[in-house]
N, C-alpha and C positions, 0 to 999 in steps of 0.2 A: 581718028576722025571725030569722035565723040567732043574732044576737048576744044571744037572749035565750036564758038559762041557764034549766032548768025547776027546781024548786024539789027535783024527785027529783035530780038531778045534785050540788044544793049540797049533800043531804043525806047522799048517798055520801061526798063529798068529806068532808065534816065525821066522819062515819064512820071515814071510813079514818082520819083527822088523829088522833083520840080514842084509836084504836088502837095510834096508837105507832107509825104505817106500818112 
C-alpha cells in the first residue's frame, strides 16, 4: 500500500518542478 503515490504528493512535486526548484 506504501508504494502508492497520493495524487496530492504528485501535484507538489510537479509544483515545485514548474517553479524552477
Amino acid at each position: 500500500m506504501v508504494r502508492f503515490v497520493p495524487p496530492c504528493v504528485v501535484a507538489v512535486r510537479i509544483t515545485v518542478a514548474l517553479s524552477g526548484e
